[in-house]
DRENPA-3360 file (N, C-alpha, C; in nm, 2 decimals, always signed):
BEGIN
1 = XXXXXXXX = +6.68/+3.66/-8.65/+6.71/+3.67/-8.51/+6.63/+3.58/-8.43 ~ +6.69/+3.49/-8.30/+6.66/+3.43/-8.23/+6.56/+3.50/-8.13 ~ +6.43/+3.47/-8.10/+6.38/+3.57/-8.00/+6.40/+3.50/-7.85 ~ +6.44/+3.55/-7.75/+6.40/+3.53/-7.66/+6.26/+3.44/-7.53 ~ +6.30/+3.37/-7.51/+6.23/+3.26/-7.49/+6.08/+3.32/-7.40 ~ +6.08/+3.47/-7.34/+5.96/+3.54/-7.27/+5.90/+3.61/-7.42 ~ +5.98/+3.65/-7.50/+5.94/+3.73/-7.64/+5.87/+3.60/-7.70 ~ +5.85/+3.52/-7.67/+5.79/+3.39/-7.80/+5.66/+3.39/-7.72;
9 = XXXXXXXX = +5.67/+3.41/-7.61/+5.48/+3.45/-7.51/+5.41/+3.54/-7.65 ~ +5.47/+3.64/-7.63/+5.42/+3.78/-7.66/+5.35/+3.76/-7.83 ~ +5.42/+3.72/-7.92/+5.46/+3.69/-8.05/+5.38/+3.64/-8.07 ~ +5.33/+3.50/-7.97/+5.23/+3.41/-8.02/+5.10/+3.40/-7.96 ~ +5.09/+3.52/-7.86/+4.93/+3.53/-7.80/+4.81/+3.50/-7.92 ~ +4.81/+3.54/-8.03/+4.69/+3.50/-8.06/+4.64/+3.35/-8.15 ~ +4.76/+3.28/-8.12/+4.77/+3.11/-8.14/+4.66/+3.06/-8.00 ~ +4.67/+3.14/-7.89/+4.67/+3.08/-7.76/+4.54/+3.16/-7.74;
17 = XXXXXXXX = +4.45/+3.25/-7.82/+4.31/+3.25/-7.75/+4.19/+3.28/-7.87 ~ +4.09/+3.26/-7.86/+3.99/+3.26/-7.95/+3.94/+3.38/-7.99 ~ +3.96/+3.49/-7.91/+3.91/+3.61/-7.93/+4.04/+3.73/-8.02 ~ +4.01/+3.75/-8.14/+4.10/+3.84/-8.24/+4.14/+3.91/-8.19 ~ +4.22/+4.02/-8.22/+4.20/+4.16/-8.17/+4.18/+4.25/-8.30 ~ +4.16/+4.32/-8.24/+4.04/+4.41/-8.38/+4.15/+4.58/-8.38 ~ +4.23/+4.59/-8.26/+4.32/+4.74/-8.26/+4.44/+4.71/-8.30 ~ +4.50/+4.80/-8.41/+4.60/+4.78/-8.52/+4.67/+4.76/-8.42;
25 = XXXXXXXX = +4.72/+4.86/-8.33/+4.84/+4.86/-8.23/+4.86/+4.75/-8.13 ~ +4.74/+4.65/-8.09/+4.79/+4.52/-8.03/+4.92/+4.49/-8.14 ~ +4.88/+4.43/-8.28/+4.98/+4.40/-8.37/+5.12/+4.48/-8.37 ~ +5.09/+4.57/-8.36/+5.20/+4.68/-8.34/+5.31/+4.65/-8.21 ~ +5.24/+4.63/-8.13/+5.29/+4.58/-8.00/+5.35/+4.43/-8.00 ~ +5.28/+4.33/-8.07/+5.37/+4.26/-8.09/+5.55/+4.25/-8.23 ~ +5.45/+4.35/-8.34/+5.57/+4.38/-8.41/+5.68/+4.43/-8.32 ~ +5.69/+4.46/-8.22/+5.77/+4.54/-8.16/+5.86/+4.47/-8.05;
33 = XXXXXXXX = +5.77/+4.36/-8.01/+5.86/+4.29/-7.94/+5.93/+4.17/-8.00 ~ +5.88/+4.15/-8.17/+5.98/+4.06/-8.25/+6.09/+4.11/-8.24 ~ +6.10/+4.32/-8.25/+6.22/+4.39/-8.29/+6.30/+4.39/-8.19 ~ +6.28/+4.35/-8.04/+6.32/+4.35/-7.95/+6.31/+4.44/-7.88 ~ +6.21/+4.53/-7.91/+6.16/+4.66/-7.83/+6.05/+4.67/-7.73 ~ +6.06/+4.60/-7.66/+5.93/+4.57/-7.53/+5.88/+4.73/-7.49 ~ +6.00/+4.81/-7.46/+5.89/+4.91/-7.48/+5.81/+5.00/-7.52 ~ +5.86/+4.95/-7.65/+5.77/+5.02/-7.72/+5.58/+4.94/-7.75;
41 = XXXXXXXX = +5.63/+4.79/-7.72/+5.52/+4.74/-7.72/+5.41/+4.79/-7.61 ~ +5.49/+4.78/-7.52/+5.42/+4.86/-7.42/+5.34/+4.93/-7.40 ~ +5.44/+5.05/-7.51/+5.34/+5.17/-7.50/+5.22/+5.15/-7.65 ~ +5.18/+5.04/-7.72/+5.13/+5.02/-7.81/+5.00/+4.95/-7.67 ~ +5.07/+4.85/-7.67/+4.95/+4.78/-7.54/+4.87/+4.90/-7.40 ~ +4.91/+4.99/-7.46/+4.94/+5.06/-7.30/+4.77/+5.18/-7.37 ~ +4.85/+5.19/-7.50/+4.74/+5.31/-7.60/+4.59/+5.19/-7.61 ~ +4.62/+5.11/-7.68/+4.52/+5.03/-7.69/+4.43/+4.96/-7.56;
49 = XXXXXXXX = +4.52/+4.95/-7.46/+4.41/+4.88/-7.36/+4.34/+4.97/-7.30 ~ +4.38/+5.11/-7.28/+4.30/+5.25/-7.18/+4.15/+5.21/-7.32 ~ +4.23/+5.20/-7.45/+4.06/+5.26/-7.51/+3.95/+5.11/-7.56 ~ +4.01/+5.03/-7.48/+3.92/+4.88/-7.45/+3.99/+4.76/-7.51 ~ +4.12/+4.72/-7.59/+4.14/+4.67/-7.65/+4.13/+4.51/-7.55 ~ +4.09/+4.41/-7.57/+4.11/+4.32/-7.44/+4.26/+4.26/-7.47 ~ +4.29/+4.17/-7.61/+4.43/+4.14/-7.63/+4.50/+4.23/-7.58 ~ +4.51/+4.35/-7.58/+4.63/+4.46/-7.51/+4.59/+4.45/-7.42;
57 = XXXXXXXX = +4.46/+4.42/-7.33/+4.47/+4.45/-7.16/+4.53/+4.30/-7.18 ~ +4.52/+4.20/-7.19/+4.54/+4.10/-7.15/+4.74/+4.09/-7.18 ~ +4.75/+4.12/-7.26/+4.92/+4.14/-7.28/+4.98/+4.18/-7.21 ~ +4.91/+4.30/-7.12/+4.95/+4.42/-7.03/+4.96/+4.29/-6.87 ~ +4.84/+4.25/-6.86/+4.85/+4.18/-6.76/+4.97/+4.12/-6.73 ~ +4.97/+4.01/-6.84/+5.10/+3.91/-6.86/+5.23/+3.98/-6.81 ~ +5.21/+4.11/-6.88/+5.36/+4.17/-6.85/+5.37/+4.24/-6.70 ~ +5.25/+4.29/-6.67/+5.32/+4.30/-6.52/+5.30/+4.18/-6.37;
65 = XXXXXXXX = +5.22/+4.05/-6.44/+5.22/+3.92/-6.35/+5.42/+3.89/-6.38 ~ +5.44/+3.89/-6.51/+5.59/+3.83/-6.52/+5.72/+3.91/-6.51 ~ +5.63/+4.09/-6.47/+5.82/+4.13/-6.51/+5.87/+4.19/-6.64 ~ +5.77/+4.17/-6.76/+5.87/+4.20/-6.83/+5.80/+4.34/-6.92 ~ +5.94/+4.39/-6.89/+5.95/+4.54/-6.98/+5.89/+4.66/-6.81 ~ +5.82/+4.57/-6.73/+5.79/+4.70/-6.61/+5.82/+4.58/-6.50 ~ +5.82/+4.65/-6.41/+5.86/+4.59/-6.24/+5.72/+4.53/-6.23 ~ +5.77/+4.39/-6.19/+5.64/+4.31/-6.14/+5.54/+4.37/-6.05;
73 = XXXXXXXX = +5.44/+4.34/-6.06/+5.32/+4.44/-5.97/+5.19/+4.32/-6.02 ~ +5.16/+4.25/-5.93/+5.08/+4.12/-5.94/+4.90/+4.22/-5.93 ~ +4.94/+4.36/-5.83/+4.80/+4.39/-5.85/+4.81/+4.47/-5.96 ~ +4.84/+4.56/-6.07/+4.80/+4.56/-6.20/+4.81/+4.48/-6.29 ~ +4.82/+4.36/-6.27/+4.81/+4.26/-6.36/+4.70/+4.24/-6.35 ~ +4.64/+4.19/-6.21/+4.50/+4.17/-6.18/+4.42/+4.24/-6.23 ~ +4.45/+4.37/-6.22/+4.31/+4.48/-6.29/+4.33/+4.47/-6.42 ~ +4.47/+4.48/-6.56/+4.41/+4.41/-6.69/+4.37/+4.29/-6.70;
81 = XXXXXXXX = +4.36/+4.19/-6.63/+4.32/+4.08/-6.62/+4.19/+4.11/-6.61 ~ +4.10/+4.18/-6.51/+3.96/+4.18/-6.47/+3.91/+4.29/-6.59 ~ +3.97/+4.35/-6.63/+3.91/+4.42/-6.78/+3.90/+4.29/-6.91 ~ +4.02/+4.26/-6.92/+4.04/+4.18/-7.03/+3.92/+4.07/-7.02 ~ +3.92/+4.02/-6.90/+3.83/+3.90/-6.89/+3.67/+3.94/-6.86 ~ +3.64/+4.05/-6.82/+3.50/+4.11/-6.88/+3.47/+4.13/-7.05 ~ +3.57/+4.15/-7.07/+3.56/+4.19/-7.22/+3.53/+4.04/-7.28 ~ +3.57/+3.93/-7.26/+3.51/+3.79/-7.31/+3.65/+3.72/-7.35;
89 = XXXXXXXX = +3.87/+3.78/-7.29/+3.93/+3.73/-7.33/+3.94/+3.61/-7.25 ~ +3.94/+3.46/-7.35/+3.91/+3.35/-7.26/+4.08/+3.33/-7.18 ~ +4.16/+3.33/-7.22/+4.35/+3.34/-7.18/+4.30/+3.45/-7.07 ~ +4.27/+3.54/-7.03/+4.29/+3.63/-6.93/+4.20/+3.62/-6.81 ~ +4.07/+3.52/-6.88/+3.97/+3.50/-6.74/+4.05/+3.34/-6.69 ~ +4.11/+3.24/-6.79/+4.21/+3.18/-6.69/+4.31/+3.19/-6.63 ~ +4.39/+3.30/-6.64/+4.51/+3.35/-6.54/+4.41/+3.43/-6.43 ~ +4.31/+3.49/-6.47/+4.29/+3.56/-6.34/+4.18/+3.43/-6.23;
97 = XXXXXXXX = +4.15/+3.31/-6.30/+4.07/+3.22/-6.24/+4.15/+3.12/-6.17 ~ +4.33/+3.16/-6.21/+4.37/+3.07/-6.14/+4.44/+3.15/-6.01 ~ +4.46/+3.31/-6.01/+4.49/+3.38/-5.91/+4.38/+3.33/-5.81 ~ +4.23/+3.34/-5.80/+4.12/+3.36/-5.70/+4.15/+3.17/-5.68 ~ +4.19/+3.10/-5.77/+4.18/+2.96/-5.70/+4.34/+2.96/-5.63 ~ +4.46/+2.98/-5.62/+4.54/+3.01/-5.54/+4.56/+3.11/-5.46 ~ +4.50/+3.22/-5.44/+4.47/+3.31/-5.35/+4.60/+3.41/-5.37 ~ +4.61/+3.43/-5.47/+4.74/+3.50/-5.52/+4.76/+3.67/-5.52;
105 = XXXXXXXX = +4.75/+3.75/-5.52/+4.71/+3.88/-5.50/+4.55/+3.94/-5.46 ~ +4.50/+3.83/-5.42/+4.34/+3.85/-5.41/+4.30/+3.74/-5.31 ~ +4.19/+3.73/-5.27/+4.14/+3.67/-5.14/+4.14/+3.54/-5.26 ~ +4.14/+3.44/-5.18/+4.14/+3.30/-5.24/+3.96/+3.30/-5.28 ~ +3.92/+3.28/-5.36/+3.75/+3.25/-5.41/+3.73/+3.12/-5.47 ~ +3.70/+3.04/-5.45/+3.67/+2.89/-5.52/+3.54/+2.93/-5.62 ~ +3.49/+3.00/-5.58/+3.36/+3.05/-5.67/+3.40/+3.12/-5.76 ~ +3.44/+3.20/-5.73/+3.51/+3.28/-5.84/+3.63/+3.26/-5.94;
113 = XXXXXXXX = +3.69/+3.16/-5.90/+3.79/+3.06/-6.00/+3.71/+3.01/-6.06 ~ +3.59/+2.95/-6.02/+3.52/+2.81/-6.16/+3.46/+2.93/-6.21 ~ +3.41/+3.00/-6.17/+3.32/+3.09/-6.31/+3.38/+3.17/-6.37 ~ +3.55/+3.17/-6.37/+3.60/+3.25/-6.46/+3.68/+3.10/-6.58 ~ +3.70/+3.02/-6.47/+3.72/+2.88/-6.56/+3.64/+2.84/-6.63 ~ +3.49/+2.81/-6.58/+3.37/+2.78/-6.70/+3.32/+2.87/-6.80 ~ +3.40/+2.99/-6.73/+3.39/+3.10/-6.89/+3.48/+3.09/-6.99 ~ +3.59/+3.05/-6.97/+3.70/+3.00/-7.07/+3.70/+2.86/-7.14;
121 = XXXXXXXX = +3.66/+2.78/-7.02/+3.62/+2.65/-7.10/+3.56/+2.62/-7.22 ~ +3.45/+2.70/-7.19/+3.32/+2.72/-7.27/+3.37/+2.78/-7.37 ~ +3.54/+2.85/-7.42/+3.54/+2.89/-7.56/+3.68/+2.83/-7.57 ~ +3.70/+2.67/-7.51/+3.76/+2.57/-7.58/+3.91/+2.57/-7.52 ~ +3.88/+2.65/-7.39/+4.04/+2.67/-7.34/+4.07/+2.51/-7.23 ~ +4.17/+2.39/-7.26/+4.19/+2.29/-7.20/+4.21/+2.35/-7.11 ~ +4.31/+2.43/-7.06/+4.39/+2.42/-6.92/+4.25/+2.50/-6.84 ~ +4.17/+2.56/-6.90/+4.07/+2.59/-6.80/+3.94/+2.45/-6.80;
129 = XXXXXXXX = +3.92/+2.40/-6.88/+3.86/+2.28/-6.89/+3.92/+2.21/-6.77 ~ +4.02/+2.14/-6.75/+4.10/+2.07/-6.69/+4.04/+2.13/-6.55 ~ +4.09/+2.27/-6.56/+4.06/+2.31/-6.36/+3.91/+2.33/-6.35 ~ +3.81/+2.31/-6.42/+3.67/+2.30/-6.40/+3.68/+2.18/-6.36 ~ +3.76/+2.07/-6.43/+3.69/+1.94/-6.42/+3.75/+1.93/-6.25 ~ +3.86/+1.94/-6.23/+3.96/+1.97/-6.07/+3.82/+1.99/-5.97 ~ +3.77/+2.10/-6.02/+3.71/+2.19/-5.91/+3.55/+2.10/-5.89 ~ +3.50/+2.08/-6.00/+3.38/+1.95/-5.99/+3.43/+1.81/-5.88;
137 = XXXXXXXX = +3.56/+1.83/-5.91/+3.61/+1.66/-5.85/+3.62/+1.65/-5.72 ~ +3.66/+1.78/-5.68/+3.68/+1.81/-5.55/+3.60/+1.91/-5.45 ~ +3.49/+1.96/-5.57/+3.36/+2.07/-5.47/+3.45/+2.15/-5.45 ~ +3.48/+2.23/-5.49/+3.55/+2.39/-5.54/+3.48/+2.46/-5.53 ~ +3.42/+2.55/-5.50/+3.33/+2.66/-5.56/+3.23/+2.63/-5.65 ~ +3.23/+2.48/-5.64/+3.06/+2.44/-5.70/+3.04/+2.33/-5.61 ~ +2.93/+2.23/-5.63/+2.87/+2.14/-5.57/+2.93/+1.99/-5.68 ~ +2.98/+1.93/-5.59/+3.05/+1.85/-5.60/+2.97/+1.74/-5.73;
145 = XXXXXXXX = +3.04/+1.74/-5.83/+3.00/+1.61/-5.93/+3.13/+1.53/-6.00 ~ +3.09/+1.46/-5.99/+3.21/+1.33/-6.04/+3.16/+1.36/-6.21 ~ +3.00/+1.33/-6.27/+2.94/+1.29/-6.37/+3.00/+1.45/-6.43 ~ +3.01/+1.59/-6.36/+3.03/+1.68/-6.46/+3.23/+1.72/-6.46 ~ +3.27/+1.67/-6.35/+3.40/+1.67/-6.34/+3.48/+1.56/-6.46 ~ +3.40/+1.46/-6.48/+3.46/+1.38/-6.60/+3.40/+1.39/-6.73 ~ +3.29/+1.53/-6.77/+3.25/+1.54/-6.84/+3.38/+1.67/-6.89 ~ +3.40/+1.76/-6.79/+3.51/+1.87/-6.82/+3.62/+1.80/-6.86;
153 = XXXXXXXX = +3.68/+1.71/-6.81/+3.84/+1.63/-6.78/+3.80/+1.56/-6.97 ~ +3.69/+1.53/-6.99/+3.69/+1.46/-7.10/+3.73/+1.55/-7.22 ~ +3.66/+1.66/-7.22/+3.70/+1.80/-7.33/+3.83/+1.83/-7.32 ~ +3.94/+1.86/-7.19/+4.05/+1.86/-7.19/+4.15/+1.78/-7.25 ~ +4.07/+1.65/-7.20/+4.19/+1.52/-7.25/+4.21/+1.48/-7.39 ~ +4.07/+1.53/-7.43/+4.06/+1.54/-7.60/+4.12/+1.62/-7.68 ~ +4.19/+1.77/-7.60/+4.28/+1.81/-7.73/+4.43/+1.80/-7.63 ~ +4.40/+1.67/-7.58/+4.56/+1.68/-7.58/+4.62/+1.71/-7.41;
161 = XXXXXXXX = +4.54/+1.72/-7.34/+4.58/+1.80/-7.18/+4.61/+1.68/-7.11 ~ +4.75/+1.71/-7.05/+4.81/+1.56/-7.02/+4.76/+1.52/-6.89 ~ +4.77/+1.64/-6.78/+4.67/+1.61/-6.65/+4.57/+1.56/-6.65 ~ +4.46/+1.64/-6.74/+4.32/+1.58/-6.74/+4.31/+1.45/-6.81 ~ +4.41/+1.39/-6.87/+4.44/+1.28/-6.95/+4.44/+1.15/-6.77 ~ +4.53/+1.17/-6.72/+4.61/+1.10/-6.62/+4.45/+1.15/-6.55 ~ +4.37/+1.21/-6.51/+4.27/+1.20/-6.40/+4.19/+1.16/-6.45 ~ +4.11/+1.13/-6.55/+4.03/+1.07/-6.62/+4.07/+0.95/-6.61;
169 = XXXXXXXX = +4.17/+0.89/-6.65/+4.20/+0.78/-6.67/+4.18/+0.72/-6.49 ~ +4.23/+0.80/-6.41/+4.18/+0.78/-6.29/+4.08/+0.74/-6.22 ~ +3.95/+0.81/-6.29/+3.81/+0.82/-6.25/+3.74/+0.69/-6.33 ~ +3.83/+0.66/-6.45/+3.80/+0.52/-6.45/+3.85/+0.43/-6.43 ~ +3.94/+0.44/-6.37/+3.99/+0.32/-6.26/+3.85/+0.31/-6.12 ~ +3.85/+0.40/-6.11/+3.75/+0.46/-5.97/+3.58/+0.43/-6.02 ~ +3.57/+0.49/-6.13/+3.43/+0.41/-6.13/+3.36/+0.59/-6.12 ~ +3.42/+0.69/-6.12/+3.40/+0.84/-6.06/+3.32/+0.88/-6.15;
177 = XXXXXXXX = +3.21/+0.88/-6.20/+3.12/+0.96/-6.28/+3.14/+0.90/-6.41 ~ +3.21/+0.80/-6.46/+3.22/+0.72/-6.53/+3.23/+0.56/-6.52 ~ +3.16/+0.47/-6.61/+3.16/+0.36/-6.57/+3.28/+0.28/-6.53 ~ +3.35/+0.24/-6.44/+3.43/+0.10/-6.40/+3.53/+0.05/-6.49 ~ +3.61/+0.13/-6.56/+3.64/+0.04/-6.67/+3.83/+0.08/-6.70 ~ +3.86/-0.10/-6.74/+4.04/-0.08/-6.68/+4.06/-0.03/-6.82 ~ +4.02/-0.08/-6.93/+4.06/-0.05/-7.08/+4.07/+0.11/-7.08 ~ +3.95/+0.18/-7.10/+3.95/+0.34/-7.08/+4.07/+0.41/-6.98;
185 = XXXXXXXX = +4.08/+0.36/-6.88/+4.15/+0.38/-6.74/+4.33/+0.36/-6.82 ~ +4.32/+0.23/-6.90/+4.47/+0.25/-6.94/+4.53/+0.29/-7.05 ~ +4.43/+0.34/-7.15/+4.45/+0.44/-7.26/+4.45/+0.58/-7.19 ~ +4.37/+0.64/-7.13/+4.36/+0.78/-7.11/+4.54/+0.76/-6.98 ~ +4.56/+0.70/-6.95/+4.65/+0.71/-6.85/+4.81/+0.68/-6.94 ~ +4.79/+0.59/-7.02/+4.92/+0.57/-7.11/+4.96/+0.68/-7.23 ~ +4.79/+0.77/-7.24/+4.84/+0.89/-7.31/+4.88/+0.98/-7.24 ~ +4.87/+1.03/-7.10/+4.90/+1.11/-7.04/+5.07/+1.07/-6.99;
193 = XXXXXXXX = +5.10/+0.97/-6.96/+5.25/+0.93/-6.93/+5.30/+0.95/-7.07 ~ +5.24/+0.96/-7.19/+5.35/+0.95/-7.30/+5.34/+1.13/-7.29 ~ +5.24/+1.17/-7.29/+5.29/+1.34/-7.27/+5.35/+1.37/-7.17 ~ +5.40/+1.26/-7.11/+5.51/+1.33/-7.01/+5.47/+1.35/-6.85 ~ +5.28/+1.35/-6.80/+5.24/+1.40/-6.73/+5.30/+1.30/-6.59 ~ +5.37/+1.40/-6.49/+5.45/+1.35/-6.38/+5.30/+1.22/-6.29 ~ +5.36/+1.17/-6.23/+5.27/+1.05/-6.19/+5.23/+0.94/-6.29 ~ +5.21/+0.98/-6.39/+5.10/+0.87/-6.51/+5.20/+0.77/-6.49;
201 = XXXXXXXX = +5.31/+0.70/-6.53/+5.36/+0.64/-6.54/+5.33/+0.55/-6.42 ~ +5.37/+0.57/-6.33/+5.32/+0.47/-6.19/+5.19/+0.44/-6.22 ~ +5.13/+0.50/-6.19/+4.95/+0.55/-6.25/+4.90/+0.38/-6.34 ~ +5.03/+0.40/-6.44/+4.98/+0.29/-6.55/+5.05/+0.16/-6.51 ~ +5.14/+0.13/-6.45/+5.21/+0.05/-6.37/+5.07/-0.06/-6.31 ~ +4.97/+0.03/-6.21/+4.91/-0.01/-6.11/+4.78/-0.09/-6.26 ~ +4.78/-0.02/-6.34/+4.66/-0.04/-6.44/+4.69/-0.18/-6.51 ~ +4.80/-0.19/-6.56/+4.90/-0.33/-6.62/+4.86/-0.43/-6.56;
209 = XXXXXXXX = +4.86/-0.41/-6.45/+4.80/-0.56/-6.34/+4.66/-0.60/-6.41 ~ +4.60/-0.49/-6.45/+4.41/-0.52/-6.41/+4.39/-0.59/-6.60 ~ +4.49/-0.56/-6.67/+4.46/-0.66/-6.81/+4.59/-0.74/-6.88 ~ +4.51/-0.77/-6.95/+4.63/-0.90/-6.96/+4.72/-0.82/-7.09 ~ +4.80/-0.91/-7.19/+4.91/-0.90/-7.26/+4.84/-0.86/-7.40 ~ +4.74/-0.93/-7.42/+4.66/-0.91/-7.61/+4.58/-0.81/-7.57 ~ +4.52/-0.76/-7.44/+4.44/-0.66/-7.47/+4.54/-0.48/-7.43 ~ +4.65/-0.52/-7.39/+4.74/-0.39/-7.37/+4.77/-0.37/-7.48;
217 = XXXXXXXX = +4.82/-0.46/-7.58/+4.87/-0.47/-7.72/+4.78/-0.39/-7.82 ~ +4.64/-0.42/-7.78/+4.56/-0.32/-7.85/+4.55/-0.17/-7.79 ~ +4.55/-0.20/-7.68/+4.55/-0.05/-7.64/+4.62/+0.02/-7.66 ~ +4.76/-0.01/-7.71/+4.93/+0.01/-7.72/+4.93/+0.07/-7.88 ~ +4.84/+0.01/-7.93/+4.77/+0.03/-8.08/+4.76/+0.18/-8.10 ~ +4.64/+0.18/-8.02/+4.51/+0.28/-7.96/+4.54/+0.41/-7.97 ~ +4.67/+0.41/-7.83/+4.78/+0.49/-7.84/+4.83/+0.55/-7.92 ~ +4.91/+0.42/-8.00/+5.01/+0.50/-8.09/+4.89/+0.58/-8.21;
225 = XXXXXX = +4.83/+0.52/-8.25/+4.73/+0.55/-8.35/+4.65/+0.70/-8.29 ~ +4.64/+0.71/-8.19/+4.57/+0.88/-8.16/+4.68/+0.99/-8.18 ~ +4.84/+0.92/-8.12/+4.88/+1.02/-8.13/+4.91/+1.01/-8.26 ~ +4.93/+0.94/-8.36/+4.93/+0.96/-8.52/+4.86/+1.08/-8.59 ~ +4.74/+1.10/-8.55/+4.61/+1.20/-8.57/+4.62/+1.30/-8.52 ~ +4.66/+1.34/-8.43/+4.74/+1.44/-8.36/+4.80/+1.54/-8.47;
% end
């Protein structure tokens, strides 16, 4: 059976965070929504999260931020979100770090976005890497650094994060907490347009100008060779 394209979230949560879950019934809860039974996952996530489980507060979240199996309600999401992500789930302190950085059911907090970002970062999550390096780049809720904004954007772009790929590459065009340099500037930017990332492509357009034909050829190399390793 083909699962449904919100049921492949569910199924594959623990691909997507570093922290196990240790309560049979998370598993149970996803067994259940392979079977097509959301609610009974529910009520598995529902047992497990009252008695601390964080994967089940964090599932729980998911499901009432998106709708599925209960009526959207953005503020209980938030609150298994702010359990889950006390508990140390790094996936749950990024959705709730990017509510307080969009001002989404909760007062907008720049401070309180990066310190729930630099708590996820810190256990290897890109897309929270990425909005630390954002929030350095632009004095977010911290004190503005170029040198630690391209230090975050650098962990991102290394497994793969197509944004933080295309702004890096940026910052070395710019000279932004990294040295000056067009080579760096048109690898990190030619990997980011081949993942697709909207802008790169112009992005590398403007880069093309700054070297010539034998040294794009290697970087063209460069490219194809990282994403080989991949």
């Amino acid at each position: 059976m083909k699962l449904p394209k919100w049921a492949v979230f569910f199924v594959s949560i623990p691909m997507l965070v570093s922290c196990a879950a240790t309560d049979p019934r998370y598993k149970k809860g996803q067994e259940a929504v392979a079977a097509g039974d959301l609610s009974a996952a529910l009520s598995f996530w529902q047992a497990a999260a009252d008695d601390g489980d964080a994967a089940s507060q964090y599932a729980l979240g998911r499901s009432f931020a998106e709708g599925r199996g209960v009526a959207a309600d953005l503020g209980d999401a938030i609150k298994w979100y702010e359990r889950a992500a006390a508990d140390g789930h790094p996936q749950a302190q990024l959705h709730l770090g990017q509510l307080y950085d969009d001002g989404r059911g909760v007062a907008k907090d720049y401070t309180r976005a990066a310190e729930l970002f630099r708590l996820a970062a810190e256990q290897g999550v890109a897309d929270a890497q990425n909005n630390l390096g954002r929030m350095y780049l632009a004095g977010h809720g911290v004190p503005q650094s170029f040198e630690l904004a391209a230090e975050w954007l650098q962990r991102a772009a290394r497994s793969g994060h197509a944004s933080a790929q295309n702004s890096l590459g940026m910052m070395f065009i710019k000279g932004q907490g990294v040295p000056q340099d067009a080579r760096e500037a048109y690898f990190w930017i030619a990997l980011a347009a081949r993942n697709g990332q909207p802008g790169a492509e112009e992005n590398l357009e403007f880069v093309r100008m700054l070297i010539d034909e034998d040294l794009k050829a290697q970087l063209d190399a460069r490219v194809a060779g990282w994403h080989r390793q991949r």
